[in-house]
C-alpha positions in Angstrom: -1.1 -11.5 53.5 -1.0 -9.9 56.5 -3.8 -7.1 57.5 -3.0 -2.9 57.7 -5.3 -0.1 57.7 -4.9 2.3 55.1 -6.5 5.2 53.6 -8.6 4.6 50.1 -10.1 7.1 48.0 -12.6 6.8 44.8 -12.6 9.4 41.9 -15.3 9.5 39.7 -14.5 12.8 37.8 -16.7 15.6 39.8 -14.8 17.9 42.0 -17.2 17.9 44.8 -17.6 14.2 45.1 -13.8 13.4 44.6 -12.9 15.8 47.6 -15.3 13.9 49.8 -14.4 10.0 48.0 -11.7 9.3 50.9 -12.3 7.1 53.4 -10.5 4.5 56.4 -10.3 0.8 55.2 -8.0 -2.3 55.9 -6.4 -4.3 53.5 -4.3 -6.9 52.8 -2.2 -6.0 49.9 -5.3 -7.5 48.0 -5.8 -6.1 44.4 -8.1 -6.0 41.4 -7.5 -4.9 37.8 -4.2 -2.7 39.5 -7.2 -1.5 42.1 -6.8 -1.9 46.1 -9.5 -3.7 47.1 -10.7 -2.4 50.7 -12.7 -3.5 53.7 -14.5 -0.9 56.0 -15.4 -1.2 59.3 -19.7 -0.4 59.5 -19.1 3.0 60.6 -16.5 3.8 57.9 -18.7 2.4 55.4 -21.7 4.0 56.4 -19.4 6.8 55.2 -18.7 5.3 52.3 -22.5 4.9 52.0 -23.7 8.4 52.4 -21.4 9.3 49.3 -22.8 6.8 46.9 -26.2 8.4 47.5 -24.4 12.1 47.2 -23.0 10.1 44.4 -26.3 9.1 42.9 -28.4 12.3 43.3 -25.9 13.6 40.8 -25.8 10.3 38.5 -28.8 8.4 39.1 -27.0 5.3 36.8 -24.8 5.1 39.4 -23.7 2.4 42.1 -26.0 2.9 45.8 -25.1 1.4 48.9 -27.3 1.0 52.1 -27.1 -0.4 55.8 -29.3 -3.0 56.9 -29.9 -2.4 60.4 -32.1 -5.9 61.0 -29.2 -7.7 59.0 -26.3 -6.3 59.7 -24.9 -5.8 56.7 -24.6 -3.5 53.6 -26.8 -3.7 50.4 -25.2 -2.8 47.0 -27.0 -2.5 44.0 -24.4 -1.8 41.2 -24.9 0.1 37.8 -23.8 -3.1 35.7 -25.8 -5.4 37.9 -28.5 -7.3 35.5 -31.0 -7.3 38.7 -32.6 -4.4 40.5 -32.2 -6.3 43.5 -29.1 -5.6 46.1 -26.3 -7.7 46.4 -25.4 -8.4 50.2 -21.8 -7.1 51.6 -21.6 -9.4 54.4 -19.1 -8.9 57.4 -16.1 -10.9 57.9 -13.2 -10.4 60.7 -9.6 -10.2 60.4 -7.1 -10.8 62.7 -6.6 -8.1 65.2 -9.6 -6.0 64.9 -12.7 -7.6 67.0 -15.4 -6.0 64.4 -16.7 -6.8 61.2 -15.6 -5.6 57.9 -17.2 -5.3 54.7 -15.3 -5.1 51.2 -17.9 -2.3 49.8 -17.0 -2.1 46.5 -13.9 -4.5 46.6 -13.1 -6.4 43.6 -15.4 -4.0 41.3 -14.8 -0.1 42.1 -11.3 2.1 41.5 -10.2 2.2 44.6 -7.0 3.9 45.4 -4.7 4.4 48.3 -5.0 8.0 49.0 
């Protein structure tokens, strides 16, 4: 499957979080349960970061997501993980874009193409 970018967004039922849930991703064509799973470059998903902790000051049983600075990576600590400790969303490349990508939420959030 060959690489795009596209534009995702995630609704989770409150007005002021759903007008903020859109964001840049790639993808591949890639789905999940009907979902588009994305991958976001670090700045995009620093974005994407910011609104799971606008998320969870509203719904504290909610999904968070965190940079690692020292790591390079993302940390992701879901609401139906078993564990309180954060799951690692490594990078990975793709052909034609000389960053890393991380699937934040791939494969387990409602992503849409917005």
């Amino acid at each position: 499957m060959e690489w795009h970018r596209i534009r995702v967004t995630i609704a989770i039922g409150d007005p002021e979080l759903d007008s903020i849930g859109t964001f840049d991703a790639f993808g591949n064509g890639d789905e999940w349960n009907g979902f588009v799973t994305p991958y976001f470059d670090e700045e995009e998903g620093k974005k994407v970061a910011a609104w799971t902790e606008a998320a969870f000051r509203k719904f504290p049983e909610g999904d968070r997501v965190w940079w690692d600075e020292d790591r390079q990576i993302f940390l992701l600590i879901g609401s139906f993980d078993e564990s309180d400790r954060p799951r690692e969303v490594s990078g990975m490349t793709i052909p034609a874009y000389d960053r890393p990508v991380y699937g934040i939420g791939a494969h387990e959030w409602t992503w849409e193409v917005a």
